[in-house]
TORSENU-922607 format. One line per 8 residues: their letters; for each residue x, y, z of C-alpha. Coordinates in Angstrom, 3 decimals. Each point is the difference from the previous one (the first is absolute). Layout:
% residues N
a) X Y Z  ...
This chain:
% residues 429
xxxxxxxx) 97.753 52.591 144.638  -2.477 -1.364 -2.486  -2.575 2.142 -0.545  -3.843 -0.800 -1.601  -2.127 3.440 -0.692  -3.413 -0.977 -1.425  -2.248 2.229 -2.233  0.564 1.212 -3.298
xxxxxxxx) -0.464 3.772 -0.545  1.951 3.377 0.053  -0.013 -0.105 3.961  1.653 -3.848 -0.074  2.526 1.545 -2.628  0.792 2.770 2.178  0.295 -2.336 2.836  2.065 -2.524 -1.816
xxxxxxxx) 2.518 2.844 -1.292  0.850 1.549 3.439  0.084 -3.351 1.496  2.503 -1.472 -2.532  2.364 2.710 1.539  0.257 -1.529 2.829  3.293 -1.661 0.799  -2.239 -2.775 2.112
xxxxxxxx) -1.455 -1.166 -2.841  1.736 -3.054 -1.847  -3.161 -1.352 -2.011  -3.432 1.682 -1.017  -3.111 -1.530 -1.514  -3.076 2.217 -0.696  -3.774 -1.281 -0.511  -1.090 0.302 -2.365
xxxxxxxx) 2.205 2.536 -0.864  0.165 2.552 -3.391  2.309 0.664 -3.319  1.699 2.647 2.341  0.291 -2.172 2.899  1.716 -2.775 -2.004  2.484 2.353 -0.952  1.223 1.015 3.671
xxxxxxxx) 3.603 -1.621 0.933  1.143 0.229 3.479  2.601 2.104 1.607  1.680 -2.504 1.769  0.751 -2.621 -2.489  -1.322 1.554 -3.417  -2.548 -2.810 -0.297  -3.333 -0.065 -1.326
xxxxxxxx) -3.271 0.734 1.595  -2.381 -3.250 -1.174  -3.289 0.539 -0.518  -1.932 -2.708 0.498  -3.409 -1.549 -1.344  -1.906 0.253 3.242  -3.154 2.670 0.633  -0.015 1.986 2.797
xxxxxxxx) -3.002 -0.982 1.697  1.071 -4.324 -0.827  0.991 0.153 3.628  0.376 -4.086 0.079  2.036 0.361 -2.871  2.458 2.742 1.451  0.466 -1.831 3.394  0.769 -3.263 -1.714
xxxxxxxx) 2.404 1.949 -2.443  1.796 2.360 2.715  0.065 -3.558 2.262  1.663 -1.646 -2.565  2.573 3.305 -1.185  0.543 0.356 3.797  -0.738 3.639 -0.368  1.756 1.538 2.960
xxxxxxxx) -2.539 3.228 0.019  -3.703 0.750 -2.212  -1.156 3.264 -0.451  -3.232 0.447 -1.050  -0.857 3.283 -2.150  -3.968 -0.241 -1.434  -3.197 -0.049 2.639  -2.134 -3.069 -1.099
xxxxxxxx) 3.043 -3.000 0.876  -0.078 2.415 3.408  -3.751 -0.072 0.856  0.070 -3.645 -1.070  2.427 -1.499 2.970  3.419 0.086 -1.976  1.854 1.187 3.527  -1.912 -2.141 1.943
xxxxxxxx) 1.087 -3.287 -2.089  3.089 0.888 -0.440  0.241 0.400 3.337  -1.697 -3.076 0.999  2.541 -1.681 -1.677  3.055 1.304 1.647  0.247 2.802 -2.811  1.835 3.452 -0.148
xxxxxxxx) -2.433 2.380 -1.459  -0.734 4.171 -0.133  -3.418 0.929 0.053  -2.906 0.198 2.012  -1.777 -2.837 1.111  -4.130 -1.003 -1.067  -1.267 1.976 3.578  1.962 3.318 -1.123
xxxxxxxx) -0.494 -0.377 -3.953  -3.811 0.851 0.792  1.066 3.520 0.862  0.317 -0.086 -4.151  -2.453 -3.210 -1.010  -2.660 1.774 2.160  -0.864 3.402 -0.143  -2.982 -0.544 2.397
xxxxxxxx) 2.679 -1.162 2.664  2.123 2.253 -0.783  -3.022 3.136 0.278  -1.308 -1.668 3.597  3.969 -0.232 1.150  0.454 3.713 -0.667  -2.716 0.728 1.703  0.670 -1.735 2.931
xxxxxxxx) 3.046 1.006 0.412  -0.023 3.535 -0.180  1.816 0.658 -3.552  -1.216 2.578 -2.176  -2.033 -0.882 -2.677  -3.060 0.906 -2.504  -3.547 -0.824 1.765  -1.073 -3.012 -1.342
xxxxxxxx) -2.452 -2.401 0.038  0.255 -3.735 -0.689  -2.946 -1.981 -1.848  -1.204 -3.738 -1.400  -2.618 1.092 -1.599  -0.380 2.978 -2.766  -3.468 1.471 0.980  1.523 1.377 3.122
xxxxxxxx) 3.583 0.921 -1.485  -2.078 1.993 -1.782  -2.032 1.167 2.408  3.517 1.523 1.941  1.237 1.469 -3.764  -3.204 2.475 0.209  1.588 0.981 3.339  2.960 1.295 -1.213
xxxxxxxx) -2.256 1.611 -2.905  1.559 -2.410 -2.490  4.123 1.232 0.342  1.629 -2.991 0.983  1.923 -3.328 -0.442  -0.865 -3.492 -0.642  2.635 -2.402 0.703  -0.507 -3.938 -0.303
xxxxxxxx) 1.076 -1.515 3.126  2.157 -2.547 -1.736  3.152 -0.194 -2.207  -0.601 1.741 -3.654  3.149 0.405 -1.452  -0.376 3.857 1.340  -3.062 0.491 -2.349  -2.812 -0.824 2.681
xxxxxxxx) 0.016 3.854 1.152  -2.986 2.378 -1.780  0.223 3.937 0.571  -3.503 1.408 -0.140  -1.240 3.504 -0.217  -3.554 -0.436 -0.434  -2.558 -2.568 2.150  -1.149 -1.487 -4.091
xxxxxxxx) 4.031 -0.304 0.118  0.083 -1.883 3.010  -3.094 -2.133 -0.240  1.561 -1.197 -3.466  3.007 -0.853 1.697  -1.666 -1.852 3.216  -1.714 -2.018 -2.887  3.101 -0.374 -1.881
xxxxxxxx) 1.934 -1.634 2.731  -2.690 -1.734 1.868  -2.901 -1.284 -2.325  2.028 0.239 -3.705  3.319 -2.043 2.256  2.125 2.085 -2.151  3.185 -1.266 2.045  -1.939 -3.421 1.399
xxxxxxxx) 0.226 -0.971 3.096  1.882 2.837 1.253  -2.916 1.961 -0.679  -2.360 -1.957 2.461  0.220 2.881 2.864  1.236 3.930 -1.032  0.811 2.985 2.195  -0.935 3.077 -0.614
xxxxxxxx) 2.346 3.066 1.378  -0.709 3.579 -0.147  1.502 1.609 -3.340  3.197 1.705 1.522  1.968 3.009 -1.518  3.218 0.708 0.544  3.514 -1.384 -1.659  0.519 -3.626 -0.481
xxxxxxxx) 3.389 -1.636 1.247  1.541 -3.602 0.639  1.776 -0.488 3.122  1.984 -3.458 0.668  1.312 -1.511 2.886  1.938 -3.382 0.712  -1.158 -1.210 3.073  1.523 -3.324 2.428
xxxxxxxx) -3.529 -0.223 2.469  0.885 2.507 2.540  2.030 2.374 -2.110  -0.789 2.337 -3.263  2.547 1.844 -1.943  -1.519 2.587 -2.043  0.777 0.333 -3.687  0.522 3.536 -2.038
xxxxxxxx) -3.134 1.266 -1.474  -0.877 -0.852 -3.592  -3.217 0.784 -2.345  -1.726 -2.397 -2.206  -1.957 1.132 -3.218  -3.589 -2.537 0.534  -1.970 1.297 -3.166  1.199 -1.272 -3.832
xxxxxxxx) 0.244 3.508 -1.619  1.590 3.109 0.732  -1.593 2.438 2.241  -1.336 -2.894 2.490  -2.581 -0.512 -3.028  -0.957 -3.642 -1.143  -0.515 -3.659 2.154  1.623 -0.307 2.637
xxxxxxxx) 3.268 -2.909 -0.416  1.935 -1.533 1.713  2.504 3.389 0.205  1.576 1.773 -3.448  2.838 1.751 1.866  1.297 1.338 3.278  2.681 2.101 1.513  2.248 0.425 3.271
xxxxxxxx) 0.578 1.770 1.833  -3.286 2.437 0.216  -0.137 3.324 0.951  -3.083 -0.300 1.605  1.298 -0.990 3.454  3.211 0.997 1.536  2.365 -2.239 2.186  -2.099 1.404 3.619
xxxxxxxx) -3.307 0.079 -1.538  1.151 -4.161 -1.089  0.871 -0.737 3.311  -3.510 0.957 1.106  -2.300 -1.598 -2.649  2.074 -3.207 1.387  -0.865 1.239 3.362  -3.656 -0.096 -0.455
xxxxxxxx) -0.150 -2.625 -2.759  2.893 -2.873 1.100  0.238 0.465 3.647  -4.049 -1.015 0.624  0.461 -2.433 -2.950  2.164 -2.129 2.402  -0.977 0.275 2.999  -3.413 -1.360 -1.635
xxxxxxxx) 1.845 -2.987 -1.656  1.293 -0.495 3.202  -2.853 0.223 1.650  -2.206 -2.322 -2.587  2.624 -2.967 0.027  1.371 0.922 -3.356  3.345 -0.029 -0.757  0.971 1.922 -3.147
xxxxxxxx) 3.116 -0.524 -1.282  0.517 1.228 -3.255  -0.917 3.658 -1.870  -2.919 2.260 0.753  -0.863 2.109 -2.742  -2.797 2.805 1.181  -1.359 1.661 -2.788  -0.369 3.810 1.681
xxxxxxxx) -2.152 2.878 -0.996  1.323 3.103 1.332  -3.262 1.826 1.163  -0.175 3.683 1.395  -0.900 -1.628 2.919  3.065 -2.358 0.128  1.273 -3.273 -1.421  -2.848 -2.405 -0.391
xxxxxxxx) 0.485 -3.748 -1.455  -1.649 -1.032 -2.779  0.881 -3.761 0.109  2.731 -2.324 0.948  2.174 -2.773 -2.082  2.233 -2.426 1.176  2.408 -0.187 -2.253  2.528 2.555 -1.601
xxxxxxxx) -1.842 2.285 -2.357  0.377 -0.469 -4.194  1.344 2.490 -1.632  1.352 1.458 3.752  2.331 -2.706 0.362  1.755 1.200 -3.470  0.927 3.436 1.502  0.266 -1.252 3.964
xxxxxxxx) 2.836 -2.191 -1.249  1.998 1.619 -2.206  0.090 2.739 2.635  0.858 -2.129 2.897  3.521 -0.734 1.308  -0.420 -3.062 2.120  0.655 -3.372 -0.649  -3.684 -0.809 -0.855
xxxxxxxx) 0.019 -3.997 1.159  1.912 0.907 3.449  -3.202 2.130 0.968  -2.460 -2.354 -1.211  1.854 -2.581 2.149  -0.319 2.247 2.616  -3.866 -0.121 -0.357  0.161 -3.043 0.224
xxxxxxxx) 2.167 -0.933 3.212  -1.510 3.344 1.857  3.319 1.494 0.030  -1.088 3.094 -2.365  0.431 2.933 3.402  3.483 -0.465 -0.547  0.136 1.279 -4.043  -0.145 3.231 -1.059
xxxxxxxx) -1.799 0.709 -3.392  2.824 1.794 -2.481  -1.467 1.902 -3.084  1.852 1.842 -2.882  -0.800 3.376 -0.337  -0.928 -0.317 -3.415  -3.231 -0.145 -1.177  -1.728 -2.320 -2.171
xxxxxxxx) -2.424 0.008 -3.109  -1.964 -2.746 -1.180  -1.943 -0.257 -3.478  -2.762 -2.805 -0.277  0.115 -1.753 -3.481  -2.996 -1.829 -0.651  -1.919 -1.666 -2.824  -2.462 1.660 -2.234
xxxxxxxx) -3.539 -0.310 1.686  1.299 -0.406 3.570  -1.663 -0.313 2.770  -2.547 -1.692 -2.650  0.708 -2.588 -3.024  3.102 0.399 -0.848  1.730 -2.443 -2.866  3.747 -2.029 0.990
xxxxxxxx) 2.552 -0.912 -1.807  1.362 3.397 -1.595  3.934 0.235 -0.334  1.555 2.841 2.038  2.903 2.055 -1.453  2.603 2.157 1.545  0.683 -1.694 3.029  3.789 -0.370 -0.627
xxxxxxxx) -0.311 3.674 -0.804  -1.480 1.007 3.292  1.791 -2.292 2.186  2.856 2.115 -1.210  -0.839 3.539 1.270  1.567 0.640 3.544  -1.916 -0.128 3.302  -2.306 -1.777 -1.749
xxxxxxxx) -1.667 -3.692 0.509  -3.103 -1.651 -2.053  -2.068 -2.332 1.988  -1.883 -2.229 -1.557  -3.393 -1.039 1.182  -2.217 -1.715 -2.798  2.626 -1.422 -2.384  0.689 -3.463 -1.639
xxxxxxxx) 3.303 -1.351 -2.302  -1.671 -1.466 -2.778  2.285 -0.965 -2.930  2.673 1.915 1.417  -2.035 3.509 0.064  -1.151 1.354 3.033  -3.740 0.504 -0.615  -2.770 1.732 2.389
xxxxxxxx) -2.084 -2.817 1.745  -2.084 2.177 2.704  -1.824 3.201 -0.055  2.976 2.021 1.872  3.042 -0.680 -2.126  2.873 1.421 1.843  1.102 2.860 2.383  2.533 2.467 -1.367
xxxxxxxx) 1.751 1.253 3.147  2.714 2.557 0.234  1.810 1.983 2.554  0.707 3.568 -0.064  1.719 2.676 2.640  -3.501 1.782 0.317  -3.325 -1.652 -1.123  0.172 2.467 -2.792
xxxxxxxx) 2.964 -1.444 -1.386  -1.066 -3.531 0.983  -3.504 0.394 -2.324  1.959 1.033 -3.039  2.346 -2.838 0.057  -3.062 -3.016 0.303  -1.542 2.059 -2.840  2.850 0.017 -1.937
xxxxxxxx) -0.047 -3.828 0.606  -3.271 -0.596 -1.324  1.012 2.002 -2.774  2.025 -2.704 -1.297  -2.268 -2.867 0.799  -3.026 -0.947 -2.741  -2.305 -2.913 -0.239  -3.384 -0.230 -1.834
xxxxxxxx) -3.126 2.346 1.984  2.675 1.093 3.042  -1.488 2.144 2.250  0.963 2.411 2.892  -0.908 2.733 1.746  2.436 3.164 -0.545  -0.782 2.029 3.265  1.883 -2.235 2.542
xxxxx) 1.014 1.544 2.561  -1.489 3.496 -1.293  -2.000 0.561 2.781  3.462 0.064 2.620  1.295 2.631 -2.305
């Protein structure tokens, strides 16, 4: 099979790596692709992953370019080319593609849909309130004395999410996102959700539009510096498997959460195909969702796949033609660390360009695979060229074991104002 994956970050690396293994795969292209990505071969025939100079969200561009390859299969890994109508065009056109369609993306590109679905449909979540206008979002902030969350209903690259403790906190924020358009348009309407506590964790699930297969848990790390101090980002780190839920208490959260989740896709007229990613705050009164994406979750995808045993593109073909009931998920029993790179300054200004050293070092160590996610060849060098650089990932017998050998990893990477947190993971052990 030839194979197009579109996107260009640590989650289309990891994507394009466990794909490559494949023995379907005969031919792989990746847009736009990375340093890291270029350097994949496959496992069938040893040959080269292409990237090619095409942006993920040029969807005219990739349809006349995966036409003209006569790409046998697309997978699409980031959330914008998703909400846009990729599926649906590809589709349109007589097109293989993984991912969910424009009617299921808004579960992700709209986080008032997403609130009103939840509540409709019976899965647990935060109260909330949705608003257009920021007199009475902040009106509904002084109900919840000031302790909540204000999301931007659209896409924000994962920063359009403020945590406030105070009601000066969240009036700031409510003018922040609606009247200062500090992420544009996708600022336009917010909701507001209670401020839960509890323990934050990722759950995944491949699902074929009647079927969901649950993932193993994992655990990102949202805020830039250690201790869950600092902006939040895109995600500096994460971990699987967690402690935090065991194998019955899984099975239940996907009880409550997945089961109603279909049955109200179902129900609406939407037919997801694809990955639904619930973000899940484990409350004392139970698991509660926080938010849903459509799309596997970056870093997650780093530690899902180097943990999982299956042949990654037969189960995303199964998505695809509905047969997915019929697979069963396999998982190593490792478990897996992952240490967030990124450029001096990030989530904020952040300069490009600055050689990175050590990578032949790291890719060295055993159990142990560097993604890249914002990296460019320039004059031979790989240099950084985004604000997370790369994902050190490594797998260990215990997560223990599995955090000291990413950190020995990063140990041997340098590149001008690196940053990382040093407590991934600390909070499982």
């Amino acid at each position: 099979m030839k194979l197009l994956v579109i996107g260009s970050g640590g989650r289309e690396h990891a994507l394009v790596w466990k794909l490559a293994q494949s023995p379907h795969v005969t031919q792989m292209w990746c847009a736009p692709g990375n340093a890291g990505i270029a350097q994949e071969r496959l496992a069938k025939n040893s040959s080269a992953v292409e990237c090619v100079n095409l942006g993920a969200e040029d969807l005219p561009g990739l349809l006349a370019f995966a036409q003209g390859k006569k790409a046998d299969f697309t997978v699409v890994g980031p959330d914008n080319p998703l909400a846009l109508g990729i599926v649906d065009l590809f589709q349109s056109h007589g097109l293989r593609i993984w991912g969910v369609n424009r009617q299921a993306a808004q579960f992700e590109s709209s986080k008032v849909f997403s609130q009103k679905f939840m509540e409709k449909y019976g899965i647990p979540t935060a109260a909330a309130g949705t608003f257009s206008e920021a007199g009475p979002a902040k009106a509904f902030c002084a109900t919840l004395g000031g302790k909540c969350v204000v999301k931007a209903d659209g896409l924000a690259l994962g920063k359009g999410v403020l945590i406030c403790a105070s009601q000066a906190e969240a009036e700031k924020a409510v003018d922040e996102i609606m009247v200062g358009k500090a992420f544009g348009a996708a600022g336009a309407n917010v909701v507001i959700q209670e401020f839960l506590e509890g323990t934050e964790v990722s759950l995944h699930a491949l699902c074929d539009g009647k079927t969901a297969k649950i993932f193993p848990t994992s655990q990102d790390h949202k805020r830039a510096l250690d201790g869950d101090l600092g902006l939040n980002t895109g995600g500096m780190g994460t971990y699987s498997p967690t402690p935090f839920l065991n194998d019955a208490q899984l099975v239940d959260v996907a009880k409550k959460v997945l089961d109603p989740f279909m049955r109200g896709c179902v129900a609406e007229g939407i037919d997801y195909r694809g990955l639904l990613y619930p973000g899940v705050m484990l409350t004392r009164s139970g698991p509660k969702i926080l938010e849903f994406n459509a799309r596997f979750g970056d870093p997650e995808t780093q530690v899902y796949l180097t943990r999982m045993e299956n042949d990654l593109l037969e189960l995303l073909a199964a998505c695809v033609c509905g047969s997915l009931g019929s697979l069963e998920l396999k998982w190593s029993p490792l478990a897996s660390v992952c240490v967030v790179m990124a450029s001096g300054g990030y989530p904020g200004n952040y300069a490009k360009g600055r050689p990175i050293l050590g990578l032949d070092a790291a890719a060295k160590l055993s159990h142990t695979k560097v993604f890249h996610a914002g990296t460019a060849l320039k004059d031979g060098q790989i240099v950084t060229s985004g604000g997370r650089v790369l994902g050190v990932t490594a797998l260990g017998r215990d997560l223990k074991a599995a955090r000291a050998a990413a950190y020995a990893a990063v140990d041997e990477i340098r590149f001008d104002g690196a940053q990382y947190r040093r407590d991934i993971a600390a909070k499982a052990l």
